[in-house]
N, C-alpha and C positions, 0 to 999 in steps of 0.2 A: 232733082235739083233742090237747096233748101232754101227755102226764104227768107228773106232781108233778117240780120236778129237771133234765126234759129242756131240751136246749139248741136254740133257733130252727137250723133250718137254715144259713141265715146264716151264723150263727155257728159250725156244726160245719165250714161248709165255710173258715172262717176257721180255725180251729184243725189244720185239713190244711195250710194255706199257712204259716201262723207257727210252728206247734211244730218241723217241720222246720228252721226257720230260726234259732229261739231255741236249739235243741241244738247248732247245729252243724254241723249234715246234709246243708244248702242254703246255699249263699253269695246272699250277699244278688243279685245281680243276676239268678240263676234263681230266688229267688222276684220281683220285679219284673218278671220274664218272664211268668211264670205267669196273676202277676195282669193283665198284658195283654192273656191269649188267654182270659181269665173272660167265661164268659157273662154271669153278672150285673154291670147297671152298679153297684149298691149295695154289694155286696161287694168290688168293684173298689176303690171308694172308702173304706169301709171298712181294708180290709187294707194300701191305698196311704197309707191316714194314717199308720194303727202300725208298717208298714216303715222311711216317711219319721222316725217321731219315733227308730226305734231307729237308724237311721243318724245323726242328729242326733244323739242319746248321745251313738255313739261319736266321731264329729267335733269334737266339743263335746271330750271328755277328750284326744280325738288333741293339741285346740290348745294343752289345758293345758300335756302333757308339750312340745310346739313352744315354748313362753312361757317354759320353765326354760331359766336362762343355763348356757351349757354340756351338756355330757356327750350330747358327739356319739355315742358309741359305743352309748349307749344307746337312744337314739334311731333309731339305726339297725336296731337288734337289734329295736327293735318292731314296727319295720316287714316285717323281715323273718320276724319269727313271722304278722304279719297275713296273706304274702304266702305263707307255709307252711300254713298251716291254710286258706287260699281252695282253693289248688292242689289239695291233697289229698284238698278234698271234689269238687272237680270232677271227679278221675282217679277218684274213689268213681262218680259219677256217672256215666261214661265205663266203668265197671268194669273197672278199673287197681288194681294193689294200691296201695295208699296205704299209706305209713308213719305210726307210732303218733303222736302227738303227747306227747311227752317234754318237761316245764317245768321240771324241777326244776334250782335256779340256784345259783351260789356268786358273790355279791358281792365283791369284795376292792376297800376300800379306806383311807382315811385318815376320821375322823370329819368330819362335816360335809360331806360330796361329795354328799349329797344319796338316798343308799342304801336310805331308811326311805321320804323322800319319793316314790318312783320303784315302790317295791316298794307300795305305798298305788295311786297310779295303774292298774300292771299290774294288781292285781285288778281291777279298775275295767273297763277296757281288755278284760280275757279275760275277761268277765261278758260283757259286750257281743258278743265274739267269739263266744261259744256253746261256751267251755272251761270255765269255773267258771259254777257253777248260784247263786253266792250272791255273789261278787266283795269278799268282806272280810279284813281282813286282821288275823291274829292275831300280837301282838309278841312275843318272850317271849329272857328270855336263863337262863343258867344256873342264878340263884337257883330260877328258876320248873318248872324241870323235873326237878333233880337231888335226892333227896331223902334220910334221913336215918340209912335203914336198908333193906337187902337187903329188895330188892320195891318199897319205897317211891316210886324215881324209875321204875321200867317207868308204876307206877300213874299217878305228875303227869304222865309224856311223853302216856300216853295219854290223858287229860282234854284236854292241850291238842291233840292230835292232832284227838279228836272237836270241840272247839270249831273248828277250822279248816274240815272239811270241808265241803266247797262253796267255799272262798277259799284262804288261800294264808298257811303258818307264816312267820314271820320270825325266823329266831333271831339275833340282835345277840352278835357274841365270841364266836362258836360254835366256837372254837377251842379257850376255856377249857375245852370240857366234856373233853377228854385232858390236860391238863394235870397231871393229880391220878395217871397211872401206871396198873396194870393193877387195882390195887386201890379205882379210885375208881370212885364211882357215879356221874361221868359215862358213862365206856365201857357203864355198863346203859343209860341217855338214849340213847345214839348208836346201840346194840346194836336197839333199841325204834321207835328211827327207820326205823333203814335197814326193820325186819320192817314196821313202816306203810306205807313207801313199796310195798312189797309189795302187802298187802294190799287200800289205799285206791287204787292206782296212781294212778284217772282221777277220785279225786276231790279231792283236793287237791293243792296247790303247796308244796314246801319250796325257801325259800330259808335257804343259810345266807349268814353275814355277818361282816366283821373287816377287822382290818389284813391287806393283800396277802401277806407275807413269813410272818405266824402265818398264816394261809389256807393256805398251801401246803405248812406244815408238819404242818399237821393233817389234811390231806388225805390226808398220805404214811404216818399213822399207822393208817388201815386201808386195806390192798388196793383191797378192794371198794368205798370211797367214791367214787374220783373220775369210772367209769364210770357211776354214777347218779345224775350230775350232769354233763349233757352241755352246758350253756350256762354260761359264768364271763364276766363283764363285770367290768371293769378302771373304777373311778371315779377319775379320775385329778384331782389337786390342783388347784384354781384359780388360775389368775396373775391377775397383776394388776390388769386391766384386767375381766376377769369377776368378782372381788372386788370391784371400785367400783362398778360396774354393781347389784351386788347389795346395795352399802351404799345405792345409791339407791333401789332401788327399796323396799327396808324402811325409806326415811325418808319417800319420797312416797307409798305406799300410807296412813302413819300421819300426812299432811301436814306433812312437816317436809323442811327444805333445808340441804343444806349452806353457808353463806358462802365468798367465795374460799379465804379463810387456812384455815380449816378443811378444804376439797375439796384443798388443797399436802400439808396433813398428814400425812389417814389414807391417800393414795397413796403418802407416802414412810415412811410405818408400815409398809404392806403388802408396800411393794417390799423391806425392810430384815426382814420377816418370813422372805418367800418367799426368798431369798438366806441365810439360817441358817435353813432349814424344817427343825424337827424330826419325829422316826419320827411322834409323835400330832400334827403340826400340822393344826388343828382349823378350820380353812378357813370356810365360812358358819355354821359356828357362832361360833367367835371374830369374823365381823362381826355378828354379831345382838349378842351380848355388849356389845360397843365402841358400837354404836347404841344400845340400849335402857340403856345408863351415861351415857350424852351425854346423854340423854331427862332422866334423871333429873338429873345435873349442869346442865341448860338452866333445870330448872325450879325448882333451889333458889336462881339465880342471878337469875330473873327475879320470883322472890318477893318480891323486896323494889322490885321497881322500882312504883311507882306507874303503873297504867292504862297497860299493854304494848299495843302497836298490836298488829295482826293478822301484819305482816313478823315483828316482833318475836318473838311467838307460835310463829313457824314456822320459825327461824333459828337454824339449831347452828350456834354459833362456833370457832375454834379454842380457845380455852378451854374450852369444855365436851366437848372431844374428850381424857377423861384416859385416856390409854394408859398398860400396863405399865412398870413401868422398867425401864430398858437397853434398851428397846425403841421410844423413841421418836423 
């Protein structure tokens, strides 16, 4: 008989197959192997389901980040962390030294490149990998860390430190935290970080975040930053053609189309943007903006029409495309 608590057989002998594999320890196809040469058919199946559904997971979020238009390089980059952390557990297995697993990132790029979106997924992504035990991701930029009196920002760095652990910080403009010179309480945020990254190493992810040019300026402002942060991915501006691709798809996902004269438009908007891009040119933000103003423009226009068909309903005209001036 088993005692108050204890766990079925079964199931202990599941928990040898999986916990290895949720940590990290086992890449999925040596446990797939394992459960092959299992004596019992039950547990076979058992363990072959919850394998199957966590490769589904991660397949499932792989397709997400595949379905974002653009940002090949990052793309790449995850691949190639997937293909680092397999390796390593194998040569662990092989008993090979294996090198540490090091994540912490510096984004640089222009607003709206999709930076915040990407950094949401990778938690996601290294949850599933068996790198982060929780795969969430905490936002924060300078209001939230910098504080108001000596001692004050060590205290909020560390709050949000602790909230991250298990997923992965995001600091948005992480550049501004030196901007303020050797007297400001950012340098104690940054001073606070770097001893976290210390400390927590392997249990959280810092990414910092910003325009490219201020990234690299604030990098150069402590020594010691840019070594512990061994990955920088480059989000590089959208042209044209992936700018409309994305105005579409934020019109068909909310069922709405563009008309011809209006699809002439916002293409020769976009093209006349990107050709005077400015340092903040604000990329799929600025087309969420110009979409969700059409939305609204479509719908003050079709207020008054008497019993609007369903086309109608769903049809942003040129006219309801009110773009900035000088810029249209």
């Amino acid at each position: 008989m088993m005692k108050s608590g204890q766990r079925p057989p079964i199931h202990r002998d599941l928990d040898e197959i999986l916990e290895p594999f949720r940590s990290g320890q086992m890449a999925l196809n040596d446990a797939l192997r394992r459960l092959h040469t299992h004596e019992e058919f039950g547990i076979k199946r058992e363990i072959g389901r919850s394998l199957q559904a966590d490769s589904d997971r991660f397949e499932a979020i792989m397709s997400e980040l595949d379905h974002l238009i653009g940002l090949r390089q990052v793309k790449s980059l995850v691949k190639e962390i997937y293909a680092f952390i397999q390796i390593q557990e194998r040569r662990k297995a092989a008993r090979l030294v294996a090198e540490p697993v090091v994540l912490h990132m510096i984004f640089r790029g222009n607003p709206g490149t999709g930076k915040t979106t990407v950094a949401r997924i990778l938690a996601r992504l290294l949850r599933e990998m068996g790198v982060l035990s929780k795969g969430h991701l905490v936002e924060v930029e300078r209001a939230d860390l910098v504080g108001e009196y000596i001692g004050h920002t060590a205290q909020k760095t560390r709050e949000h430190v602790k909230k991250a652990l298990g997923g992965i910080l995001f600091i948005d403009e992480a550049y501004s935290l030196a901007r303020g010179g050797e007297k400001d309480f950012g340098k104690e945020a940054i001073d606070t970080l770097v001893k976290a990254m210390e400390d927590h190493k392997n249990d959280f992810i810092l990414i910092l975040a910003g325009y490219g040019y201020e990234m690299d300026l604030f990098l150069r402002t402590n020594p010691g930053l840019p070594s512990r942060f061994p990955i920088t991915v480059t989000f590089e501006d959208y042209e044209e053609n992936e700018l409309m691709q994305i105005a579409k798809f934020m019109l068909r996902s909310r069922e709405y189309r563009l008309s011809t004269e209006a699809d002439v438009k916002l293409r020769q908007y976009l093209r006349a943007c990107i050709q005077h891009r400015k340092v903040n040119f604000s990329n799929a933000r600025m087309v969420r903006n110009i979409i969700e103003r059409a939305i609204r423009q479509q719908a003050v226009r079709l207020l008054h029409v008497k019993s609007p068909t369903r086309e109608e309903l769903m049809m942003i005209t040129a006219d309801d495309l009110v773009l900035e001036e000088g810029e249209q």
